[in-house]
BABA-386769 format. One record per atom (N, C-alpha, C): x, y, z; residue number from 0. Coordinates in pm, 1 decimal. Each point is the difference from the previous one (the first is absolute). Example, Ala and Ser with C-alpha at 12.3 -4.5 7.8 and 13.67 -1.06 7.14 Angstrom:
BABA-386769
{site {1319.0; -569.0; 780.0}; 0}
{site {-89.0; 119.0; 0.0}; 0}
{site {90.0; 120.0; 0.0}; 0}
{site {-35.0; 105.0; -72.0}; 1}
{site {82.0; 119.0; 6.0}; 1}
{site {-77.0; 109.0; 73.0}; 1}
//
This chain:
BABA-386769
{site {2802.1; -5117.1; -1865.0}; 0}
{site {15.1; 81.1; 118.0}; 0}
{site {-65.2; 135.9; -26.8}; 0}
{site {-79.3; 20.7; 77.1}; 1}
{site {-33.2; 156.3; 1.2}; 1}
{site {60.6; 104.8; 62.8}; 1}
{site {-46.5; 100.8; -63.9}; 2}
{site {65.2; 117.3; 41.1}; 2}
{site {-54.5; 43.8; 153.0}; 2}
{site {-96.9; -8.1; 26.0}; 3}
{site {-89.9; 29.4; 118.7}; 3}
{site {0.9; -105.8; 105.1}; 3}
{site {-53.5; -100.3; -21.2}; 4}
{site {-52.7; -81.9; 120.6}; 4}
{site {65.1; -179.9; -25.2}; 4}
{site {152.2; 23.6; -56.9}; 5}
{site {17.3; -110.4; 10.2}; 5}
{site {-5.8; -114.6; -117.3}; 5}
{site {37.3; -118.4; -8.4}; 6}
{site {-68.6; -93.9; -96.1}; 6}
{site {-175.1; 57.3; -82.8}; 6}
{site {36.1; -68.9; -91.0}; 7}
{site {-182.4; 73.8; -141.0}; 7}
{site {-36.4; -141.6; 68.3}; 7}
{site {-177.0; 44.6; 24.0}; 8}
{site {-97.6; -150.9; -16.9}; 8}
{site {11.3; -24.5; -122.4}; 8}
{site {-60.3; -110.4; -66.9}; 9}
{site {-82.9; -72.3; -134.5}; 9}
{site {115.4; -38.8; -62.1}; 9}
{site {129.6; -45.4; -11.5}; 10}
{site {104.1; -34.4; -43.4}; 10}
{site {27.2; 66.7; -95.0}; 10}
{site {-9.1; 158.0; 5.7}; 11}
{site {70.8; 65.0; -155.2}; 11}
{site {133.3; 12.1; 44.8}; 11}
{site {77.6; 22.6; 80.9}; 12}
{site {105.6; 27.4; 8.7}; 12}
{site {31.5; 156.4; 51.4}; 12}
{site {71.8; 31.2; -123.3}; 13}
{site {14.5; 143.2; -53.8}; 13}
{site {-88.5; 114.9; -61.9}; 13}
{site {-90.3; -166.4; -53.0}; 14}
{site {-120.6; 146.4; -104.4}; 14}
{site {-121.5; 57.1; 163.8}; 14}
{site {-9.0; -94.7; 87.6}; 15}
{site {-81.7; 44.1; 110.5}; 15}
{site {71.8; 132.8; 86.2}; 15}
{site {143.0; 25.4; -1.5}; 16}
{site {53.7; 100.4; 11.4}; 16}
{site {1.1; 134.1; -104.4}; 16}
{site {-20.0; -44.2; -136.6}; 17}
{site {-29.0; 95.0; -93.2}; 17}
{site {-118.8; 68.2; 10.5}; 17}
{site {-101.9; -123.3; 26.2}; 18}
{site {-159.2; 27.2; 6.6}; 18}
{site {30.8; 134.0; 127.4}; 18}
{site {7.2; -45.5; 64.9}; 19}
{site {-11.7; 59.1; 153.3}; 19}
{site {97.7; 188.0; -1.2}; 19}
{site {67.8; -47.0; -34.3}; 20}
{site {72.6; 133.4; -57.1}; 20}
{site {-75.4; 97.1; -72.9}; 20}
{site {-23.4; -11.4; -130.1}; 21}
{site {-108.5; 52.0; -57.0}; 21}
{site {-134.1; 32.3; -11.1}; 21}
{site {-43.6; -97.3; 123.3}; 22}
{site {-131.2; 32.7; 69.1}; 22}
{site {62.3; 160.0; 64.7}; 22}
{site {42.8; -35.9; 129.5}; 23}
{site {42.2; 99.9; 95.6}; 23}
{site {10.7; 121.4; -90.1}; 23}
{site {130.3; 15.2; -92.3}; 24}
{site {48.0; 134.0; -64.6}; 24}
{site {-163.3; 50.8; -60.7}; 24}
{site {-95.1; -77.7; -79.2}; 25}
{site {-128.2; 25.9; -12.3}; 25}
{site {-104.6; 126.2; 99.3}; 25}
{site {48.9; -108.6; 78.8}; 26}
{site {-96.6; 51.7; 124.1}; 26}
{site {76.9; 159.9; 86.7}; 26}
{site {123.2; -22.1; 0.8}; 27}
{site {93.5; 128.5; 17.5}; 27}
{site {-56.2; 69.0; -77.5}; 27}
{site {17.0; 13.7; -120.8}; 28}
{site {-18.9; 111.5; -90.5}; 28}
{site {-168.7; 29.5; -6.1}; 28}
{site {-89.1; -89.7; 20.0}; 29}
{site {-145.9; 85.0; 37.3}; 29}
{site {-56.9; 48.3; 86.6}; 29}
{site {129.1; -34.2; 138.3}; 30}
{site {-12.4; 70.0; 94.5}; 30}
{site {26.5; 150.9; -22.8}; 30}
{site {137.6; 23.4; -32.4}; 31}
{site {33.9; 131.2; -61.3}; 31}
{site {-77.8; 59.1; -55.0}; 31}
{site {-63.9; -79.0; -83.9}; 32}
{site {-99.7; 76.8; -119.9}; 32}
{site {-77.5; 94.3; 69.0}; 32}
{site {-78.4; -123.9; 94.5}; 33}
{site {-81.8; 59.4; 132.8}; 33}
{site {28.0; 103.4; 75.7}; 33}
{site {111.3; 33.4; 0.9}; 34}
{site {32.5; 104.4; 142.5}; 34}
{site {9.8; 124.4; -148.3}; 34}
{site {86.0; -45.2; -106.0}; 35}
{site {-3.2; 132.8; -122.3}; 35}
{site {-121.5; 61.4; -23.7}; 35}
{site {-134.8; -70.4; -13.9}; 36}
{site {-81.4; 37.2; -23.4}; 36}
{site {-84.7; 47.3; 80.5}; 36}
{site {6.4; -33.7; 118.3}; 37}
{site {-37.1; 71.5; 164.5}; 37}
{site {31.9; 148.5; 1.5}; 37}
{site {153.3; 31.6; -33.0}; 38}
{site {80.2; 99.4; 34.2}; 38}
{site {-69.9; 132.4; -126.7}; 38}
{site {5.8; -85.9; -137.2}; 39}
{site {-2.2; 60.0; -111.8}; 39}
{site {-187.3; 92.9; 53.4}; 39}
{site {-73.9; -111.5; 75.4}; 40}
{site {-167.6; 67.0; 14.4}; 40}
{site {10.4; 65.8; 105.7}; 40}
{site {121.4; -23.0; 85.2}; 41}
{site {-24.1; 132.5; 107.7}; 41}
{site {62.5; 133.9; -58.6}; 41}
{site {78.0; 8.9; -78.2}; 42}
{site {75.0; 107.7; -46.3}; 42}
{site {-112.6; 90.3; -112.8}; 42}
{site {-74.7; -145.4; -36.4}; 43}
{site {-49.0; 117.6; -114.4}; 43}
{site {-137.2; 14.8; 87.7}; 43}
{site {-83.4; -17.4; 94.2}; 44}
{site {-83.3; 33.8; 65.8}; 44}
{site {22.6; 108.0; 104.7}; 44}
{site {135.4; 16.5; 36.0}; 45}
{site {17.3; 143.6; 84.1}; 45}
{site {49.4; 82.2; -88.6}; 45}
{site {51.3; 1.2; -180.5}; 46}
{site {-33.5; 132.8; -16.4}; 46}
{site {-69.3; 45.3; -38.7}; 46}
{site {-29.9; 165.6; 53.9}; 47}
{site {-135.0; 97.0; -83.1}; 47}
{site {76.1; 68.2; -65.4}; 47}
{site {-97.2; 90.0; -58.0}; 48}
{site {-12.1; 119.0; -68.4}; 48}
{site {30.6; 113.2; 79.7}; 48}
{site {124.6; 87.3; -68.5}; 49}
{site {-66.9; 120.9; 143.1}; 49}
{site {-108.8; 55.9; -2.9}; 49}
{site {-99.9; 0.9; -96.5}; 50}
{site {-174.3; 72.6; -0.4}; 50}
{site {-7.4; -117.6; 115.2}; 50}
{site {-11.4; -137.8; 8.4}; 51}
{site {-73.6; -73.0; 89.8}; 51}
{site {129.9; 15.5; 173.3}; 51}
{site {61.4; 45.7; -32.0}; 52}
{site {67.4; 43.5; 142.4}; 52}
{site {-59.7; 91.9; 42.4}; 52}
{site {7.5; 137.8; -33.8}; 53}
{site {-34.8; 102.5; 41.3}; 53}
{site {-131.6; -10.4; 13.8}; 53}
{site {-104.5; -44.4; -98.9}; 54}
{site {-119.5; -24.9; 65.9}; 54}
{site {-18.4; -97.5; 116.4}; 54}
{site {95.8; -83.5; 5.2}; 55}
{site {-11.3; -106.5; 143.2}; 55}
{site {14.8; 92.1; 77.6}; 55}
{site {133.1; 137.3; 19.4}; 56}
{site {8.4; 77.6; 95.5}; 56}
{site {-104.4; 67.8; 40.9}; 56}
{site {-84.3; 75.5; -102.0}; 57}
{site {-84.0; 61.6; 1.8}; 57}
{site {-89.7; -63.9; 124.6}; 57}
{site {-83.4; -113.6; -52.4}; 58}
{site {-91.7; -46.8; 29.5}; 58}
{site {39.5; -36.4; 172.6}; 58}
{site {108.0; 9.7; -0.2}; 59}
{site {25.6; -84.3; 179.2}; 59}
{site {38.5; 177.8; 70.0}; 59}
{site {17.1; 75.4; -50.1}; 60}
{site {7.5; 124.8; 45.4}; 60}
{site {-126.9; 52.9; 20.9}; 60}
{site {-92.9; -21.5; -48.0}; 61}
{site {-206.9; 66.2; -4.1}; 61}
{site {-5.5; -119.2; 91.9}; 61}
{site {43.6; -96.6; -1.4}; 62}
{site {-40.1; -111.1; 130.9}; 62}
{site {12.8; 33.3; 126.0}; 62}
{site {162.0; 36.3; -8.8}; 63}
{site {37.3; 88.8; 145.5}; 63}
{site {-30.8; 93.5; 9.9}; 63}
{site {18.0; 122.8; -30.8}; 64}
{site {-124.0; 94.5; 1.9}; 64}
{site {-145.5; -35.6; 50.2}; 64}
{site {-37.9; -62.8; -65.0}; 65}
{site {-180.4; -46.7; 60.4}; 65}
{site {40.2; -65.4; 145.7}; 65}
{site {80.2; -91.5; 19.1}; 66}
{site {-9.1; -45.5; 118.9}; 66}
{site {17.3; 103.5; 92.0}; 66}
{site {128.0; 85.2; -17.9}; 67}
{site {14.3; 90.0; 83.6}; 67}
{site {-120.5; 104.5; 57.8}; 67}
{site {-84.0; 43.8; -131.5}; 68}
{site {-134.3; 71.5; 43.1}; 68}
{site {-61.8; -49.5; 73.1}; 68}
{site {-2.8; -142.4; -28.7}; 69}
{site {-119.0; -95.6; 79.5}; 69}
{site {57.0; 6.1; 166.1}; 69}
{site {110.1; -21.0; 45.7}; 70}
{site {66.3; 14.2; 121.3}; 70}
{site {-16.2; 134.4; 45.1}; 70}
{site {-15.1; 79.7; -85.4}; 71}
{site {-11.0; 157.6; 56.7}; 71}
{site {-125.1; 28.9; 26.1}; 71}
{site {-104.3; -75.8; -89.0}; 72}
{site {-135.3; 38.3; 55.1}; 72}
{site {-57.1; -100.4; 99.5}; 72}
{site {52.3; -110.4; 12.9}; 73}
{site {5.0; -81.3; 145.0}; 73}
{site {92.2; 54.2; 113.8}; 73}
{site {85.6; 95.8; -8.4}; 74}
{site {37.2; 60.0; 125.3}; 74}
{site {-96.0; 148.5; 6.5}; 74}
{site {-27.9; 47.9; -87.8}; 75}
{site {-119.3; 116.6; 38.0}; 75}
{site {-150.4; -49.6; 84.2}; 75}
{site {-10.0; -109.6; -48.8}; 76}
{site {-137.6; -67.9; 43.4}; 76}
{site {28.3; -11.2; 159.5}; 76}
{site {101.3; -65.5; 25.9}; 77}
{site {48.5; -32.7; 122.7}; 77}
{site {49.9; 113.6; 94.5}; 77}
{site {-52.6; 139.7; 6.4}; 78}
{site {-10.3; 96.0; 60.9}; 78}
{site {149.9; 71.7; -67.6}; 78}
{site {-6.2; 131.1; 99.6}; 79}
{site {90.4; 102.9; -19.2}; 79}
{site {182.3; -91.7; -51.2}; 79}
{site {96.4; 72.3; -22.9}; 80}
{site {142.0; -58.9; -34.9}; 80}
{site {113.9; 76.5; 32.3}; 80}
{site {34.8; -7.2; 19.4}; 81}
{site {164.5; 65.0; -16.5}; 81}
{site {128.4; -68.5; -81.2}; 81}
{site {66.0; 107.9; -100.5}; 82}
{site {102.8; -91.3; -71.3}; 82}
{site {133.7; 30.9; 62.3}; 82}
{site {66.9; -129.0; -26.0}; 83}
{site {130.1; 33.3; 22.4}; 83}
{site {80.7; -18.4; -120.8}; 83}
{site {96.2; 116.8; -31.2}; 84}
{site {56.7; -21.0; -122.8}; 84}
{site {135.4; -36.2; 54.2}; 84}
{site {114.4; -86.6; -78.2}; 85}
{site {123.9; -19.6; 63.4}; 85}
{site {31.1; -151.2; 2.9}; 85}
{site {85.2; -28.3; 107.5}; 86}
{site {47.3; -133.2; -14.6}; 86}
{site {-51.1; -96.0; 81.1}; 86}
{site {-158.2; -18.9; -32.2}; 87}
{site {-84.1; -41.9; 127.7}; 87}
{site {-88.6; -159.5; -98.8}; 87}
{site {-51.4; -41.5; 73.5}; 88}
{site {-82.6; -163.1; -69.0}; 88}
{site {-128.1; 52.7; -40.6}; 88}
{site {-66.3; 41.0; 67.4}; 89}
{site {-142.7; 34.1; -11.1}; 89}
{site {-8.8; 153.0; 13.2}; 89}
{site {-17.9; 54.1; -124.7}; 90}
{site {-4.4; 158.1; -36.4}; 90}
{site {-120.9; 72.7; 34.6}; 90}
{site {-136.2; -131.5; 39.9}; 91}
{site {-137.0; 108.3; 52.7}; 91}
{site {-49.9; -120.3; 119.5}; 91}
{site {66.1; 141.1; 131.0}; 92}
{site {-94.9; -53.1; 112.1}; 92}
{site {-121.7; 33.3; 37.7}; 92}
{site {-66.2; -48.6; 54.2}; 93}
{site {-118.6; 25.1; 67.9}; 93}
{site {-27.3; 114.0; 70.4}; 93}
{site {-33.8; 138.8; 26.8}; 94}
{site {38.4; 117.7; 92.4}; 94}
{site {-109.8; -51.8; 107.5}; 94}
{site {28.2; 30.4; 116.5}; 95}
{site {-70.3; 27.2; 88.4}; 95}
{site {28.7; 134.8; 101.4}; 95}
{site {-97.8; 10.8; 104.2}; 96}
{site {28.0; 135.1; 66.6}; 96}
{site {142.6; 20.4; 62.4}; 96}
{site {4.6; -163.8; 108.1}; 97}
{site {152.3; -13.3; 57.8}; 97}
{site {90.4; -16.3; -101.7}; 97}
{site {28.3; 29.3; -142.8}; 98}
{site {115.8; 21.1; -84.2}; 98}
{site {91.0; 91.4; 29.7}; 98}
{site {79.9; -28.0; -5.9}; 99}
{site {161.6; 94.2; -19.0}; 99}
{site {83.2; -28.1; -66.0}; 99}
{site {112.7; 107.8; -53.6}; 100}
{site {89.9; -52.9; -81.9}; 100}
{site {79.7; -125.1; 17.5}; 100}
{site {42.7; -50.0; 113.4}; 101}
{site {76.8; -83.3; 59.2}; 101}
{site {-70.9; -130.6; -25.9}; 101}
{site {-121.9; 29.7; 55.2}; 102}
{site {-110.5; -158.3; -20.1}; 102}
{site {39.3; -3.5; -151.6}; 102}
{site {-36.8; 102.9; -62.9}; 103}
{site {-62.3; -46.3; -153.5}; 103}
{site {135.3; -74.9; -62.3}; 103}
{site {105.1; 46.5; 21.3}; 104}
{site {121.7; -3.2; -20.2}; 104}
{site {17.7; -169.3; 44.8}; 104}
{site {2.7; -18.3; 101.9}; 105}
{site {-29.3; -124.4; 28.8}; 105}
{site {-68.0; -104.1; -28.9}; 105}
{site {-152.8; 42.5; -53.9}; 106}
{site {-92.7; -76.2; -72.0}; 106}
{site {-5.3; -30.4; -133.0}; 106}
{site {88.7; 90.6; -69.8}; 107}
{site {85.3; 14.1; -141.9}; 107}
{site {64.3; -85.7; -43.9}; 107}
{site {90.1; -36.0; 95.0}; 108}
{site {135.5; -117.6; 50.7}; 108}
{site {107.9; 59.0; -103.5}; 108}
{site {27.6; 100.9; 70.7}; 109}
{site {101.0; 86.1; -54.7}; 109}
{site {162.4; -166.4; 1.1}; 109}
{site {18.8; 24.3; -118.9}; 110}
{site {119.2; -92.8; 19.8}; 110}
{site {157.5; 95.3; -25.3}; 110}
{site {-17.4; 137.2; -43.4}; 111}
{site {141.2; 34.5; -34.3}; 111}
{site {149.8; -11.7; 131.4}; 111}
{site {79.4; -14.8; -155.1}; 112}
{site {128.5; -32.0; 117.7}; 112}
{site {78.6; 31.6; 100.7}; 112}
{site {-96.8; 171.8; 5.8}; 113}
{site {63.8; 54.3; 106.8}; 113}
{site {-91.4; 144.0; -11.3}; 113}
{site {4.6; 35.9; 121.0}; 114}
{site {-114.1; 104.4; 55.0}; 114}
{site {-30.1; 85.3; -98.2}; 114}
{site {-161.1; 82.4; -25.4}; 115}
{site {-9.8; 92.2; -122.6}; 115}
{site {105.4; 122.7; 38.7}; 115}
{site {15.6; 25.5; -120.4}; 116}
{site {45.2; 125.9; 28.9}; 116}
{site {-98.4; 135.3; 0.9}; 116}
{site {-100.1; -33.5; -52.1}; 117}
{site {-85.7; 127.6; 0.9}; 117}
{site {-138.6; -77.9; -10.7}; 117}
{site {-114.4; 64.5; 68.7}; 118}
{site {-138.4; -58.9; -74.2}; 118}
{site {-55.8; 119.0; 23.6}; 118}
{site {-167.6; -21.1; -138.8}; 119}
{site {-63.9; 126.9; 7.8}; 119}
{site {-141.9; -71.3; 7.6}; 119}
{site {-65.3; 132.5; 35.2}; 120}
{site {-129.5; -45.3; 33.6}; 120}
{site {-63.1; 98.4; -99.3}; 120}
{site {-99.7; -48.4; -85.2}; 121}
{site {-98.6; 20.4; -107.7}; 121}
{site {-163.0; 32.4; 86.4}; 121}
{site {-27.9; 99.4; -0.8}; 122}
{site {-152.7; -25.0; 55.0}; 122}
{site {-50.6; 145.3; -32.4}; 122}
{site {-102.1; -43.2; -77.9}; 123}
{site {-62.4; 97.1; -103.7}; 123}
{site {84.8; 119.9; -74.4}; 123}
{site {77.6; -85.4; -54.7}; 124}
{site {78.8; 81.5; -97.6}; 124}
{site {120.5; 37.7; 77.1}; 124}
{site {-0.7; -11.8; 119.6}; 125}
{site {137.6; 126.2; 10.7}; 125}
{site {69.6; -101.4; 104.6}; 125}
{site {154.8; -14.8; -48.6}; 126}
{site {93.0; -30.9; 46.4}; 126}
{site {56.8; 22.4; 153.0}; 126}
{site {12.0; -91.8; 115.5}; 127}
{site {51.6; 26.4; 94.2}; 127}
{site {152.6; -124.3; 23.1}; 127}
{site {77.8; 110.4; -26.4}; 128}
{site {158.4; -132.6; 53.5}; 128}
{site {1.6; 11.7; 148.7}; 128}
{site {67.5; -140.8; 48.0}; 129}
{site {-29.8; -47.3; 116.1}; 129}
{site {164.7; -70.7; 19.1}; 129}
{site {43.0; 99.9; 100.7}; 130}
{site {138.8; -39.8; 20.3}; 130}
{site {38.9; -171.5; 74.0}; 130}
{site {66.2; -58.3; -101.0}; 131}
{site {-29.6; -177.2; 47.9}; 131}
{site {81.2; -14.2; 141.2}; 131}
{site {105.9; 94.9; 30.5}; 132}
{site {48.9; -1.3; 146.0}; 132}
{site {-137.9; 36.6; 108.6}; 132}
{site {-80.1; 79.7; -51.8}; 133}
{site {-91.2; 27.4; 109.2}; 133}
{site {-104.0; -66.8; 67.2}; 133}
{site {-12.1; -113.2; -171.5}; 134}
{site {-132.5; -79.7; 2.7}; 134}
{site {70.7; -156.7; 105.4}; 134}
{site {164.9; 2.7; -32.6}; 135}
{site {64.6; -82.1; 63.8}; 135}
{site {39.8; 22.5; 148.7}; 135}
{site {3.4; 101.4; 70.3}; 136}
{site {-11.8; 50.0; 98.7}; 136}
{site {-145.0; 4.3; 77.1}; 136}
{site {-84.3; -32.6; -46.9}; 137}
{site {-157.8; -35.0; 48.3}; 137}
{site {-76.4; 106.0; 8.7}; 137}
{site {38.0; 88.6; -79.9}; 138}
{site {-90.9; 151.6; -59.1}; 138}
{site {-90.1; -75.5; -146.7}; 138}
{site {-126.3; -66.5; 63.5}; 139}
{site {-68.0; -60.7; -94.5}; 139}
{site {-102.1; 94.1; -91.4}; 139}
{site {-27.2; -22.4; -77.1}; 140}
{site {-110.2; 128.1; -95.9}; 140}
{site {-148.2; -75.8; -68.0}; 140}
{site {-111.3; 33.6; 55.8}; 141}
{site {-140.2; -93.3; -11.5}; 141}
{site {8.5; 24.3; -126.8}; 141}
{site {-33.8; -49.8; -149.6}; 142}
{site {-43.2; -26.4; -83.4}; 142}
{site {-140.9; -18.3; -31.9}; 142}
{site {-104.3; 57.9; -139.5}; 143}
{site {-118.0; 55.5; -11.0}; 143}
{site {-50.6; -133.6; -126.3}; 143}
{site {-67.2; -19.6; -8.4}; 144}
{site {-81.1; -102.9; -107.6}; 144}
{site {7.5; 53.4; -138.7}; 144}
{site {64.6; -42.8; -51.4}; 145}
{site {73.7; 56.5; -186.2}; 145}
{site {135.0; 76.1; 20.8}; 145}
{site {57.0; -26.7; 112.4}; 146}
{site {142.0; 59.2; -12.4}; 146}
{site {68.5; -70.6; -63.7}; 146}
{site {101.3; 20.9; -65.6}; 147}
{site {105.7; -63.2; -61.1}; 147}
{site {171.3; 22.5; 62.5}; 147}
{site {62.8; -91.7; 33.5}; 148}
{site {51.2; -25.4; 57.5}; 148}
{site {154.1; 0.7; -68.0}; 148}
{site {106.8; 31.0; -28.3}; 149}
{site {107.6; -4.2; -116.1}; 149}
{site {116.2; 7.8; 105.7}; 149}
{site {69.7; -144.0; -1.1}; 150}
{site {153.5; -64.3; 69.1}; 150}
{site {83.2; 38.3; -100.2}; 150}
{site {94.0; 71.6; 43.3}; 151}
{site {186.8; 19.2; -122.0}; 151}
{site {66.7; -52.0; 115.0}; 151}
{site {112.1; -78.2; -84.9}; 152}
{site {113.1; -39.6; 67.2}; 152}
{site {77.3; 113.2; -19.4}; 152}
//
């Protein structure tokens, strides 16, 4: 009789249950082996060095960086800009003449959770705050090509 599937073929009896037993536990244990030695090459293949960490950091930091230049000199190419600093998706819009704070603000996709409390306007150096009740009241303010734009909650 076997342990598994019943009566042994070939008339051993018992030893076709032995056979069969000791096959299996065989095959159990090189399965294991298999998954130990899987586990053992992923463990020792994810660790580094911290020299080879910090240089991994390094190297993906000069990556982002470069990309970022590269996006900055593909939005210069693509005419004049305006930034928005704050809690917005897209930090450089496009300026055009019909710009205003409200558009840009809008074209920004301002997401914060609740109305600014203050914004300033940057344009050639010198600071103008722009009361957010006023700009919310429909006292809109045109915006200039390199202004910079700065949302506080």
């Amino acid at each position: 009789m076997s342990l598994f599937n019943g009566p042994t073929t070939g008339g051993g009896g018992e030893r076709g249950s032995i056979t069969r037993t000791t096959t299996t536990r065989r095959t159990i244990k090189q399965s294991w082996m298999g998954v130990v030695i899987g586990v053992v090459a992923i463990v020792l293949t994810g660790c580094v060095t911290k020299s080879k960490a910090k240089s991994d950091a390094r190297e993906a930091f000069i990556a982002g960086q470069q990309q970022a230049m590269a996006m900055a000199r593909m939005q210069q190419a693509q005419g004049p800009t305006v930034t928005v600093v704050g809690q917005v998706r897209n930090g450089i819009i496009p300026w055009t003449q019909e710009l205003t704070l409200a558009r840009a603000i809008v074209n920004a996709g301002y997401f914060g959770t609740s109305d600014p409390h203050q914004i300033v306007i940057v344009h050639n150096g010198q600071a103008t705050t722009i009361d957010s009740k006023q700009l919310l009241n429909g006292e809109d303010v045109p915006v200039q090509a390199g202004d910079v734009i700065q949302i506080m909650q």
